[in-house]
N, C-alpha and C positions, 0 to 999 in steps of 0.2 A: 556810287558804291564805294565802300574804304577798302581799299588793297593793300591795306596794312604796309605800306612804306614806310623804311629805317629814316630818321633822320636825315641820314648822309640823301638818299633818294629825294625825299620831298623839297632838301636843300638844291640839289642839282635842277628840278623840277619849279621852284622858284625864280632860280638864277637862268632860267630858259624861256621860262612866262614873260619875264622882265625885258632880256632881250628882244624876244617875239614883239611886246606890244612897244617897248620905248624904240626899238632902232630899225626894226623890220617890216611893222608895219607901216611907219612914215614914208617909206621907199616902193614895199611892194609894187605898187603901182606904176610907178619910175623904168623899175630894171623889166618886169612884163613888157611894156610898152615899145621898150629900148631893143628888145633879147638882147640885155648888156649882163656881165658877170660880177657878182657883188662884194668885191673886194675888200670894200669898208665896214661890208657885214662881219666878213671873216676874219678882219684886224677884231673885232668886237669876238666872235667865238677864241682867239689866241689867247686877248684879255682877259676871258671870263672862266678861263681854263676849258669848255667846252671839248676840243681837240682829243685834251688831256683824257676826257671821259672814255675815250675810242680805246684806247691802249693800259693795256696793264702794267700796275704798279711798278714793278721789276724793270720796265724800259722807258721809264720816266711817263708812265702814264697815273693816275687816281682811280682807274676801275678796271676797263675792260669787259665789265658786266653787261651782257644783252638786255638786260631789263634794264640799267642805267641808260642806256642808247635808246631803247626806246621811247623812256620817259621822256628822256629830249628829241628826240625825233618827233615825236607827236606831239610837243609844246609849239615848236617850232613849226609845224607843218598845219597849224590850231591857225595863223595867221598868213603863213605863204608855202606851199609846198614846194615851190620853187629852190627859193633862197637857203633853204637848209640843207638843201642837197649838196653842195659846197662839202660839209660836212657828211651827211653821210654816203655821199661818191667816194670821199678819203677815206671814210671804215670801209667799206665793199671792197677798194685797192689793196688797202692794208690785210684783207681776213687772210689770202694765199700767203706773204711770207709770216704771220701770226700760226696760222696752221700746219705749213708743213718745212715753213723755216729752217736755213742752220741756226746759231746758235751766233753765229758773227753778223749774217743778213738782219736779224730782229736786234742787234744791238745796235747795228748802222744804222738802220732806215725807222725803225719804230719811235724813237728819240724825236726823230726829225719829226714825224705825224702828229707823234704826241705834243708838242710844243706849238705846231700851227705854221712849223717854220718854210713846210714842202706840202703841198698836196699829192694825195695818190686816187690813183684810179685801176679802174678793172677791164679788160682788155681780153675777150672771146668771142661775141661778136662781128661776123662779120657778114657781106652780101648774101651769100649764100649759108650762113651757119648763123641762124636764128634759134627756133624751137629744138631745130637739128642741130646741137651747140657739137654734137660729135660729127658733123660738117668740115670742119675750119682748114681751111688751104694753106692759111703764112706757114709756111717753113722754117727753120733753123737748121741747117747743116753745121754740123760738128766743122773744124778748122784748124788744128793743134790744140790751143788753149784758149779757144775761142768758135762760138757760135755765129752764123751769117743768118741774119733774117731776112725776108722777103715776104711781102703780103700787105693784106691792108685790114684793118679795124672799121666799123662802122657802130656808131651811134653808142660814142662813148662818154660818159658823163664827167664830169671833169676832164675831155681830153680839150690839150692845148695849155690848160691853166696848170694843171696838173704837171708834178715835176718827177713822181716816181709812179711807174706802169706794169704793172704785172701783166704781163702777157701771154696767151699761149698759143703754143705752134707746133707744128710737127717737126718732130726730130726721126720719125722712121714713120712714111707713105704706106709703108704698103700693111701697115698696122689699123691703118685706118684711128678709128679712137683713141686706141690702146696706147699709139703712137705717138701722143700728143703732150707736149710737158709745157711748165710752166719759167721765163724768165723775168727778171729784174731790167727793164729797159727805164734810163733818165733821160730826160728831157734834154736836150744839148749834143747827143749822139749822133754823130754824121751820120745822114741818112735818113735817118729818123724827123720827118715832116707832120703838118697836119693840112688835112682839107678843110673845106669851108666848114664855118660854124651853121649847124643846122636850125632853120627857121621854121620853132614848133608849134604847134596849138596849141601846150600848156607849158607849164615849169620852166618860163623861158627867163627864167634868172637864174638856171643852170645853162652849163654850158654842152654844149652835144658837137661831136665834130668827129670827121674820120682819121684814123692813125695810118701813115705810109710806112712801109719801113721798103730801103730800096737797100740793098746790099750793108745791113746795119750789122756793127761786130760789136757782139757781146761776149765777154770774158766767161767762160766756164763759170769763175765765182758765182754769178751773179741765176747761175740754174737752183730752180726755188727744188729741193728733193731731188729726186733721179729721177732719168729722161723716162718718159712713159708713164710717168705719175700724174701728167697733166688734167687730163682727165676727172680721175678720182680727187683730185686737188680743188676743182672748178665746182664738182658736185657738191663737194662740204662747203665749200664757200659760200656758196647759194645757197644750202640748207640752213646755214647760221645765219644769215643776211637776210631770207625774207619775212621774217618778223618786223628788220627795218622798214620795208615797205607796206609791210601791215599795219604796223604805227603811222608810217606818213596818212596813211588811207583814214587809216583811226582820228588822226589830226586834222585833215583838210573834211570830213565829214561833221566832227564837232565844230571848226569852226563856221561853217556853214549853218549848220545848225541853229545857232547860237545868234548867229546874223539875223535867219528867219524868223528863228523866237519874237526878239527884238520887234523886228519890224511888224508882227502878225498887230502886237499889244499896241502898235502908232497909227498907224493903218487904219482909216474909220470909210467905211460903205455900211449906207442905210443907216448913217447916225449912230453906227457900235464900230466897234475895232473889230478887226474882225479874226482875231483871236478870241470870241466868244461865237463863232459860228464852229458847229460842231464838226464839219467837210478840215477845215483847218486844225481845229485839235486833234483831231483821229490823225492829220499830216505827221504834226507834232511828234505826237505818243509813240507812232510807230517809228517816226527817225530816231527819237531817243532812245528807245528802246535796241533797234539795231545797232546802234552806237555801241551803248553798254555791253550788248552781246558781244561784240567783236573784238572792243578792248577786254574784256573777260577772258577770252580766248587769246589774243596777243599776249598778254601780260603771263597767263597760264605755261605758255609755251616757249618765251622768254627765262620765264622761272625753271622752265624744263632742262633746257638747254646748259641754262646758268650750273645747274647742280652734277653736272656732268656724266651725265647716260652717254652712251656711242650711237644713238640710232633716233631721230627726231626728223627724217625726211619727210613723211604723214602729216606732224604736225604740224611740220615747217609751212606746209605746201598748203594746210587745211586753212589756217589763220592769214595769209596771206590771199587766198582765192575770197573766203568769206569776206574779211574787211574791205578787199577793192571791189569788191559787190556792192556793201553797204554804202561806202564811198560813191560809185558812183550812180545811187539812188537817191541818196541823200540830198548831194549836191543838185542833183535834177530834181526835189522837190524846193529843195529851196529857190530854186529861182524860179518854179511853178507858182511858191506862195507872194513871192515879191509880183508875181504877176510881171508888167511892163518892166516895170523899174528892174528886173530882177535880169532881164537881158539886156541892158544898158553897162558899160563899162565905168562908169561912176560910183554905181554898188561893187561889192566883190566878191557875190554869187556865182555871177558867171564866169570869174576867173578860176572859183574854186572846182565848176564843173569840168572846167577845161584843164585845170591840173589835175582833178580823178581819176580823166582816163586813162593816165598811165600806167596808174597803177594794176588794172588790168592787166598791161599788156610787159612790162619790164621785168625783169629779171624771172623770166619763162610765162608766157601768154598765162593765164586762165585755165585757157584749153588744156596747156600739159599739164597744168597742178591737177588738175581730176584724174588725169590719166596717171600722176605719181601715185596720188590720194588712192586712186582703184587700186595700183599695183602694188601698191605696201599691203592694203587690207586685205586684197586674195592672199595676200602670203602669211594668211593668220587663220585661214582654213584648209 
């Protein structure tokens, strides 16, 4: 379908193809194999301005546009869904001081993002605050002119590599949620450790790791809005953010896709290929078909976002649940139609099944986007 992209879009969306097949897919294979983190990849997104695409104009960024992200997110994720999370773990870091920033914080730290020079990451998650993100036990006690943290992060994406962290904590217990605000913690901060690097099923050219913080002092400055804002800070993030993961899902199910195609047309049993058995085109028709539905809706809701409504929680949550659906159908046909070859690691079918599952489950399971998706639409009768 034509989505009517500007110039400047289908430019960024070339320069990300390019990337994708000349520098990421030679390696894919490599950093999966390794669960190593892809640093040479990421000298190439600094090069190619990519970075730049995350951050707006005004803070030495080229867009900031959630349809600019996406289009690169799903170029990128067309060949390794793994590898470009690199980049957008660093947008997800960045949306809390982009959204509820001072005015000194987004001149400091957004420069840095935008250029490729710092990675950022996002930091709410923990043992017990999953789907229950109004969970989260780390602390921050007030200290003069400084906050004390304590707690620990679990299954953070760029954590470790990652050099600026937005984190949230509670700064008043017995508020429970309400309680909960958001800081600027760097990387270098006494105190502030990480645990082992997590050894996952898929995306394992991202990196995953748990954050410590043991008695870490952060400066007042560095409090992203007022204390108790944390919360509502973490909602909007996620609401802006999961169209990224709709994209990746949109991505890693065309480039599956695209694999099976291929291979249906080479493929010969009973002396035809067996892309002219009809059990296989009907496979086909229908992955393509979900495909296009999903990016329809991603792209839709991207567009939504981009023009500036206040309220897109619904949509955030609806494009996000459906494409990690299609995702990971897709992917499990396509290594149903590679047959053998299609669960061997020398294809990368089964790599791409194995990076769809996350999408499921990252930035709020499945399970709670229905439950968002319910709770916006009752409140429309």
């Amino acid at each position: 379908m034509d989505y009517f992209l500007t110039e400047e879009q289908l430019e960024i969306k070339e320069i990300a193809r390019k990337v994708a097949e000349e520098k990421i897919k030679p390696v894919r294979a490599k950093y999966d194999e390794e669960n190593s983190f892809p640093w040479e990849i990421v000298e190439v997104f600094k090069q190619t301005d990519l970075f730049a695409v995350l951050v707006p104009e005004e803070y030495d960024g080229i867009s900031g546009s959630v349809m600019d992200i996406a289009i690169i997110t799903e170029e990128l994720s067309r060949v390794c869904g793994g590898i470009g999370l690199s980049l957008g773990g660093s947008g997800l870091g960045m949306y809390p001081i982009l959204i509820a920033g001072s005015e000194e914080q987004k001149q400091k730290y957004l420069p840095q993002i935008a250029n490729g020079d710092r990675l950022a990451a996002f930091a709410l998650t923990e043992a017990n605050a999953g789907s229950d993100a109004g969970g989260v036990e780390t602390t921050a006690v007030k200290d003069g002119d400084n906050y004390i943290l304590n707690g620990t992060k679990q299954w953070i994406t760029n954590g470790g590599e990652a050099e600026i962290y937005t984190v949230f904590a509670l700064t008043d217990k017995s508020k429970g949620a309400r309680g909960a605000s958001c800081f600027i913690v760097e990387k270098g901060t006494e105190g502030f450790t990480f645990g082992k690097k997590e050894d996952k099923l898929g995306i394992r050219g991202s990196a995953t790791r748990e954050l410590v913080f043991d008695n870490v002092v952060v400066p007042k400055e560095n409090l992203i809005g007022r204390e108790g804002n944390g919360f509502m800070i973490a909602m909007k993030t996620l609401d802006k953010s999961r169209p990224m993961v709709a994209a990746q899902a949109v991505g890693i199910a065309q480039g599956a896709y695209e694999e099976a195609a291929r291979y249906s047309k080479e493929r010969t049993q009973f002396n035809k290929p067996i892309s002219s058995f009809q059990g296989v085109q009907f496979m086909l028709a229908d992955m393509a078909t979900q495909i296009e539905a999903a990016r329809a809706l991603v792209y839709a809701t991207a567009r939504m976002i981009d023009s500036g409504v206040k309220r897109y929680a619904k949509e955030s949550a609806m494009c996000k649940v459906f494409a990690s659906d299609v995702a990971m159908k897709v992917t499990t046909d396509a290594v149903q139609i590679l047959g053998g070859y299609g669960y061997m690691k020398e294809y990368p079918v089964e790599k791409m099944m194995r990076d769809a599952k996350i999408t499921q489950i990252y930035e709020g399971t499945n399970q709670i986007q229905r439950s968002v998706i319910a709770s916006n639409l009752l409140k429309e009768f």
